[in-house]
C-alpha positions as CSV (number, residue, x, y, z in Angstrom):
1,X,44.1,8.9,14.0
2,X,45.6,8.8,17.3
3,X,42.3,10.3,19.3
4,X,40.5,8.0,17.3
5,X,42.6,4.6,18.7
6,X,42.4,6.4,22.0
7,X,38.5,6.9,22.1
8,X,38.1,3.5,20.5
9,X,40.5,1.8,23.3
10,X,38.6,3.4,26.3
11,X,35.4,2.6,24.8
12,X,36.6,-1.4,24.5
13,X,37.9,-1.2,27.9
14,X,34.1,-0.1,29.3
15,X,32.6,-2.7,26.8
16,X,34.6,-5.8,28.6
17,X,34.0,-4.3,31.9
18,X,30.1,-4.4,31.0
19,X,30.6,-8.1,29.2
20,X,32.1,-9.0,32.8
21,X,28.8,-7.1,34.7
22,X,26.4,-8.9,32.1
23,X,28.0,-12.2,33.1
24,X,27.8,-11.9,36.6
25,X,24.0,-10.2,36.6
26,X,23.2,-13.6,33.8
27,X,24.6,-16.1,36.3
28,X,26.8,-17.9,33.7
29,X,28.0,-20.5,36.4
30,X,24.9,-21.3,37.4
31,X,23.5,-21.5,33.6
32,X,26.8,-24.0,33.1
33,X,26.1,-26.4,35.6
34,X,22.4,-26.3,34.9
35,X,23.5,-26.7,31.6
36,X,25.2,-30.1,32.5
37,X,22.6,-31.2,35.0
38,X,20.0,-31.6,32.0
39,X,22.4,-33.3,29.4
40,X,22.8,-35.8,32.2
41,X,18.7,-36.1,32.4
42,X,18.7,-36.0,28.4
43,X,21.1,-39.6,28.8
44,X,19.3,-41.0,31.4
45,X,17.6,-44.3,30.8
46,X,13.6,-43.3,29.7
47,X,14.0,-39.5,29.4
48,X,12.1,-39.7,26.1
49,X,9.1,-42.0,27.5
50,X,7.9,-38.6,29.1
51,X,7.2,-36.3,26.3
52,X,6.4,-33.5,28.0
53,X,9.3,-33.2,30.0
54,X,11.7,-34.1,27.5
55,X,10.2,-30.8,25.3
56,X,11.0,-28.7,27.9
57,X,14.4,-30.4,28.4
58,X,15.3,-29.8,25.2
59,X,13.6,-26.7,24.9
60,X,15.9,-25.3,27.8
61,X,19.1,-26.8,27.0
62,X,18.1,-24.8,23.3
63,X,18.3,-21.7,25.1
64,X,21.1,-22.2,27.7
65,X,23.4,-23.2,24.4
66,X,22.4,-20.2,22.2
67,X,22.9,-18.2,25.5
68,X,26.5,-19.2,26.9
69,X,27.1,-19.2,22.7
70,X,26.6,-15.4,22.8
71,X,28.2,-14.5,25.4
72,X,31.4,-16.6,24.3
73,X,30.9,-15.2,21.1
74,X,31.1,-11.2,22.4
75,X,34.2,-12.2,24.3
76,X,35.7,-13.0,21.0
77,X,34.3,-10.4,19.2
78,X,36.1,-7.8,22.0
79,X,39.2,-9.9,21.5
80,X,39.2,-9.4,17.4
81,X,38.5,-5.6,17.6
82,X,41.5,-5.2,20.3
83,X,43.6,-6.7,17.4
84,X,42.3,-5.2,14.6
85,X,43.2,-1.8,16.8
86,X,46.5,-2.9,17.3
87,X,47.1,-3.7,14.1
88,X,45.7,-0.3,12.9
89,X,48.0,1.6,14.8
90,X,51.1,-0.2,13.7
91,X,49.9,-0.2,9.7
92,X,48.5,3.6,10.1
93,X,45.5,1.8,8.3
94,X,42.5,4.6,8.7
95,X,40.2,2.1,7.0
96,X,41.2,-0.8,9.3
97,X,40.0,2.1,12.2
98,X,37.0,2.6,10.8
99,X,35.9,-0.7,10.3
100,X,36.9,-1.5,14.3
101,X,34.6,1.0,15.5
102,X,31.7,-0.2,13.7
103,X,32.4,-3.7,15.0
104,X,32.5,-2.2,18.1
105,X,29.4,0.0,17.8
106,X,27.7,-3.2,16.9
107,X,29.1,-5.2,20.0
108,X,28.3,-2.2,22.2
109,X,24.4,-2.3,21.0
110,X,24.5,-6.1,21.7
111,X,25.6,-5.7,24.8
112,X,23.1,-2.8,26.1
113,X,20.6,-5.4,25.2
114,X,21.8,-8.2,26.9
115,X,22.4,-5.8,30.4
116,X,18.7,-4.8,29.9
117,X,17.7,-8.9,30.7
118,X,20.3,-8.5,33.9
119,X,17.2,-6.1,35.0
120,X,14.5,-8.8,34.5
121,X,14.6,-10.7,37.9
122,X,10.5,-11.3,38.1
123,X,10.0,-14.9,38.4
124,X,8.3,-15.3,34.6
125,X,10.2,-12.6,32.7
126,X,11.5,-15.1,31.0
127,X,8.3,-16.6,29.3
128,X,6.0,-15.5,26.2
129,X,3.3,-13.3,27.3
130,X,-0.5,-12.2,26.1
131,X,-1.6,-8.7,25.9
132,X,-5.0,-7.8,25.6
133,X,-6.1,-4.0,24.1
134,X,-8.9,-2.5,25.4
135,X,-10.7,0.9,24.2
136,X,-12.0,3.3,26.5
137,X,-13.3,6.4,26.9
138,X,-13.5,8.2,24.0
139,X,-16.1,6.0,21.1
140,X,-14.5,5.8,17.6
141,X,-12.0,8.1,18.5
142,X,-10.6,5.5,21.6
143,X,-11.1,2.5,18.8
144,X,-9.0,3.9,16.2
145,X,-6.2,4.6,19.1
146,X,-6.5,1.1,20.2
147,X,-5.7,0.0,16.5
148,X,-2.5,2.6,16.6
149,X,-1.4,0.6,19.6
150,X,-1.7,-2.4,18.3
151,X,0.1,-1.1,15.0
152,X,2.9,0.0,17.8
153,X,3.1,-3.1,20.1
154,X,3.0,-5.5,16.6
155,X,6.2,-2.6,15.3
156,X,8.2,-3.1,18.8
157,X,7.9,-7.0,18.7
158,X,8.9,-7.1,15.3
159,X,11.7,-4.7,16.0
160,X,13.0,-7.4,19.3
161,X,12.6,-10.1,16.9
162,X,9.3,-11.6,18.7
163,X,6.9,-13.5,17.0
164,X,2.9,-12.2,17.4
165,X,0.1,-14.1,16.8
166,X,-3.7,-12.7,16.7
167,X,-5.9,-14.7,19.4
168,X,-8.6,-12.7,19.4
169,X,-10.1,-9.5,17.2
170,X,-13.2,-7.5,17.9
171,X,-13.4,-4.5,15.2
172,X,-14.8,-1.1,15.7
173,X,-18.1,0.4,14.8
174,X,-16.9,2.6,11.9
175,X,-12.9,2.5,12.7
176,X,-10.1,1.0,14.7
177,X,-10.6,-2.2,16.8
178,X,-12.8,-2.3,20.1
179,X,-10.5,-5.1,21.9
180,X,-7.5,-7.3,20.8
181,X,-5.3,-9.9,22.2
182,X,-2.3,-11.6,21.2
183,X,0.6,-13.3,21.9
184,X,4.0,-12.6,21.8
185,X,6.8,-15.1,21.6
186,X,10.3,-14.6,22.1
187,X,13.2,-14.6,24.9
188,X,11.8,-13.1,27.3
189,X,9.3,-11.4,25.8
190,X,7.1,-11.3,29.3
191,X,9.6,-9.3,30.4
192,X,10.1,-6.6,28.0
193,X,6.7,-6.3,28.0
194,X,5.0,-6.6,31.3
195,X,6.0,-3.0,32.4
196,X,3.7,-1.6,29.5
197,X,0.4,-2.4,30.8
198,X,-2.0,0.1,31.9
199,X,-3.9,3.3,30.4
200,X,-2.9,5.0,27.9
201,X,-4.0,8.0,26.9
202,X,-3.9,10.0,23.4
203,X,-4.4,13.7,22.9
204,X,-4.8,15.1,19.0
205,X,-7.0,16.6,16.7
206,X,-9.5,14.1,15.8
207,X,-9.8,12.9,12.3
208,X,-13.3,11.7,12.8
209,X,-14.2,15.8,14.2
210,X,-15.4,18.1,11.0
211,X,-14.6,20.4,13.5
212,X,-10.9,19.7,14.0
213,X,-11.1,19.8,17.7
214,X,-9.0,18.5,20.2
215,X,-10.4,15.5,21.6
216,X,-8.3,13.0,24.4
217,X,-9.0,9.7,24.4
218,X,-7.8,6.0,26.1
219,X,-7.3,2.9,25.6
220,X,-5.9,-0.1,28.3
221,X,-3.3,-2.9,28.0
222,X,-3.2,-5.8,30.0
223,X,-0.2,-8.1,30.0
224,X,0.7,-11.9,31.2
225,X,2.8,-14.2,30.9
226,X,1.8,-17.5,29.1
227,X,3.0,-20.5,31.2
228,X,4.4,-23.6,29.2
229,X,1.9,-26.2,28.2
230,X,3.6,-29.0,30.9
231,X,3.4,-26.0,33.9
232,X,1.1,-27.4,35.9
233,X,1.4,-24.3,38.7
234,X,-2.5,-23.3,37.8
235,X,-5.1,-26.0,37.5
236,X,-8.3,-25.1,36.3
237,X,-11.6,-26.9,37.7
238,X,-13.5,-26.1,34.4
239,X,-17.1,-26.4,36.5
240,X,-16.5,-22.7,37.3
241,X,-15.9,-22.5,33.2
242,X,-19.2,-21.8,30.5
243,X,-17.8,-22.1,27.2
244,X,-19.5,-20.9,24.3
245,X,-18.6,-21.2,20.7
246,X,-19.6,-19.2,17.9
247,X,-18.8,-18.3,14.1
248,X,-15.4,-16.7,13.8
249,X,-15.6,-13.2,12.3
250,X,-12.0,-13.2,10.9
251,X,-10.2,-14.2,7.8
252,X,-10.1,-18.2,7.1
253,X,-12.2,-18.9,4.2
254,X,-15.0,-20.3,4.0
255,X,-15.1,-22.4,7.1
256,X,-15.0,-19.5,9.2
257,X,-19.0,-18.8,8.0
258,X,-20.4,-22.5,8.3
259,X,-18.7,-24.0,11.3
260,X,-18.6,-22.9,15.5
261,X,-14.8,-22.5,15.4
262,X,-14.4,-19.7,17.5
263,X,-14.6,-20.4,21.6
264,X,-15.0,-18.0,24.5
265,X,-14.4,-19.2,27.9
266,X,-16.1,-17.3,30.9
267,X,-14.7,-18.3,34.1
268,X,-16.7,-17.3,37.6
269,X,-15.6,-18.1,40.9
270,X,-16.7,-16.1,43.6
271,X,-16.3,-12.8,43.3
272,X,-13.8,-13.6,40.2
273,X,-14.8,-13.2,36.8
274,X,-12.8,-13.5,33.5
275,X,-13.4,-13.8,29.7
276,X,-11.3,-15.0,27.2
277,X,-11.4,-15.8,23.6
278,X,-9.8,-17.0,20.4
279,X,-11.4,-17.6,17.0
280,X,-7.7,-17.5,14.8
281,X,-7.6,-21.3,14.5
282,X,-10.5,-23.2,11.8
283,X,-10.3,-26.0,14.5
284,X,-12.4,-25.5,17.4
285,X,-10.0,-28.0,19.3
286,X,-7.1,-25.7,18.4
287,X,-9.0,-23.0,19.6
288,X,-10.2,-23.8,22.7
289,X,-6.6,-25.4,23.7
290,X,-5.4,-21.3,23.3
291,X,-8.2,-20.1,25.4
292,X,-7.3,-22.3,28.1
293,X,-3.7,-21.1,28.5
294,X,-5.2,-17.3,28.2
295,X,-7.2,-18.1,30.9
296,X,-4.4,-20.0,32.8
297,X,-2.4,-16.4,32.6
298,X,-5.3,-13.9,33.6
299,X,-5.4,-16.7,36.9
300,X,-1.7,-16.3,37.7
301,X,-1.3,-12.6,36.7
302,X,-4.5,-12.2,39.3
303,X,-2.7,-14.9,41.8
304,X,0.6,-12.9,41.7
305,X,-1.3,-9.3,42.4
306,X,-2.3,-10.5,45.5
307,X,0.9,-11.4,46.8
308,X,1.8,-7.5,47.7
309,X,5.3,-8.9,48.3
310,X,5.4,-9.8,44.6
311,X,3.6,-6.7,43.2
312,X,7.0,-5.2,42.0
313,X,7.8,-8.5,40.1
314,X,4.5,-8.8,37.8
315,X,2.4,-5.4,36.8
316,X,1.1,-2.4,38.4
317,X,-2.8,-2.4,39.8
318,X,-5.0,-1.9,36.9
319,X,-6.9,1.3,36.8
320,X,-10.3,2.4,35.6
321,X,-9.8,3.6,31.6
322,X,-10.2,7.1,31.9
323,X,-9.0,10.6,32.6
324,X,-6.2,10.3,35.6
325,X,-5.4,6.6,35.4
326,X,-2.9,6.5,32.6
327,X,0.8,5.2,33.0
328,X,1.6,7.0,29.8
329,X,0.5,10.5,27.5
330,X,1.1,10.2,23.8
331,X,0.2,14.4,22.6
332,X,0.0,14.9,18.7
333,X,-0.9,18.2,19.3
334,X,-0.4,21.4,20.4
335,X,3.2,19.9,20.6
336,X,4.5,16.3,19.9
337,X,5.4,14.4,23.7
338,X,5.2,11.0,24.7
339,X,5.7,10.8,28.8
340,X,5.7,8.0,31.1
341,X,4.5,9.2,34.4
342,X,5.8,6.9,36.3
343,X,9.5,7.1,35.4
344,X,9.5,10.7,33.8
345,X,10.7,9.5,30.6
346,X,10.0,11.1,27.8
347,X,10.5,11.5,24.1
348,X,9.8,14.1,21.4
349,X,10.1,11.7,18.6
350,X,6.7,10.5,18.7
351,X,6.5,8.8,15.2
352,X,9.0,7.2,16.3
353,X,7.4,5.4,19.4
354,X,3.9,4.8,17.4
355,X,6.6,2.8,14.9
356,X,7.9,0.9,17.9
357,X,10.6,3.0,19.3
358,X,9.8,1.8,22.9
359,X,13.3,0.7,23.9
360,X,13.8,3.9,25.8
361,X,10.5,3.6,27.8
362,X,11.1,-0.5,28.6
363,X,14.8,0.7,30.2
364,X,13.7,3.1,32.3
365,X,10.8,1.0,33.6
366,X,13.4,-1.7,33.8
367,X,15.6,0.2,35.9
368,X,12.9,2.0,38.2
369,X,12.1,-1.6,39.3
């Protein structure tokens, strides 16, 4: 029992040394008085004539509340597992022991979490994001690794508590899914996430070989972050825009067959071209409002790669999809490896990552940066 209060005591001392680094690398002052700046703008004489503004207002002061709540709220928690220890030791209570180290297993996991955002200083970590699958080389064998990764990604946002939402769906020939893009909502979901985008590449025996040989395939991802609908940073002049619309091929009933719901914006402008598309909503209104904010990220994720000096903060050039280009190697077989080959991470567990186990891959990406 007495190791036991020992390890348990050194570990709480590390945890309220990292609860003190988290607060510092989270700027608590500065979220405080921020804090109190927009309550002051929330009081102010016509805040609510401008609805936009007072959204975001309110939207913000949302977070900064839940925010400063958890940190004050893993202060506590350090606070009540220091006394349950001490009360432990003086009652010999084993099962009083036990119970403090889950609490403060649990604490420690919350607090790894909340160290990782420390790491996120890129100026739109903090918004939602769009990612965009592509397949590549490879035919129906690079379409049903797309759909794996998109079974993966979906897994790892579910796993961080973000919400996804299918813009966009173009299926396969006989399996998987050619393209597919979708957003991802949650604090700061951009952030986890932009460090994921390039080629990825599979090697296994193919299931779609009678032959049951070896086959490599690849597939891309492309990631950015979704500005707010009252960001005005990018304007679009739509006469470089053609928008089409067309039947949606997706589930929605009936309407899906008889109406033009689904939009595709193509936006040219010199030697600029970019297409984006979503057909989830029966409203064609709906619809195209989406396809303008795709198309408002793909222009600030291509205005921030040519700022070199920001390169580090947004995503990595993308590469052509094949052999050579990828950021990361998933091999089912002869032996079971994923590898990032930028950081050198890598894991054995690979059912593991295809079920969302990415955490280890995001931190080390994370920290690299």
């Amino acid at each position: 029992m007495i190791v036991e209060l020992e390890q348990y005591a050194q570990r709480l001392d590390a945890a309220g040394k990292k609860l003190a680094e988290v607060r510092e690398g989270l700027h608590v002052d500065q979220l405080t008085e921020e804090l109190g700046e927009l309550k002051e703008e929330m009081n102010a004489e016509g805040f609510w004539d401008n609805l936009e503004r007072s959204t975001h207002v309110n939207r913000r002061i949302a977070y900064l509340e839940a925010r400063l709540k958890h940190l004050e709220k893993l202060g506590s928690g350090l606070e009540d597992i220091q006394a349950m220890l001490d009360l432990a030791e003086e009652e010999k209570d084993e099962d009083m022991i036990s119970e403090a180290g889950e609490e403060l297993a649990a604490l420690e996991k919350d607090l790894d979490s909340l160290a990782l955002e420390t790491l996120m200083r890129g100026k739109y970590d903090d918004h939602d994001a769009v990612l965009s699958l592509h397949a590549g080389a490879g035919g129906t064998e690079a379409q049903d690794w797309t759909s794996m990764l998109s079974r993966m990604y979906t897994r790892y946002c579910e796993r961080m508590g973000f919400t996804v939402k299918i813009l966009d769906i173009l299926d396969g020939d006989e399996a998987g899914i050619k393209s597919i893009t979708f957003e991802v909502s949650g604090d700061h979901a951009y952030g986890y996430l932009r460090g994921e985008k390039g080629v990825h590449r599979l090697v296994r025996i193919s299931p779609f070989d009678s032959n049951a040989r070896r086959h490599t395939s690849f597939a891309s991802l492309d990631v950015a972050p979704m500005l707010e609908d009252d960001d005005s940073e990018i304007e679009i002049d739509m006469k470089y825009v053609r928008v089409d619309t067309y039947h949606s091929s997706g589930a929605g009933g009936q309407n899906v067959n008889k109406t033009s719901s689904a939009v595709r914006m193509t936006y040219v402008k010199d030697d600029v071209t970019i297409v984006v598309s979503c057909q989830t909503e029966r409203d064609q209104v709906q619809n195209r409002a989406t396809c303008i904010k795709m198309l408002k990220a793909r222009l600030l994720e291509l205005r921030e790669r040519e700022k070199e000096q920001e390169m580090a903060d947004i995503k990595g050039e993308m590469k052509k999809i094949e052999w050579g280009s990828q950021i990361r190697s998933y091999v089912f077989q002869p032996y079971t490896m994923v590898k990032d080959h930028r950081t050198g991470y890598e894991s054995g567990a690979i059912n593991d990552v295809m079920d969302g186990d990415l955490d280890g891959f995001v931190t080390a990406y994370l920290k690299m940066q």
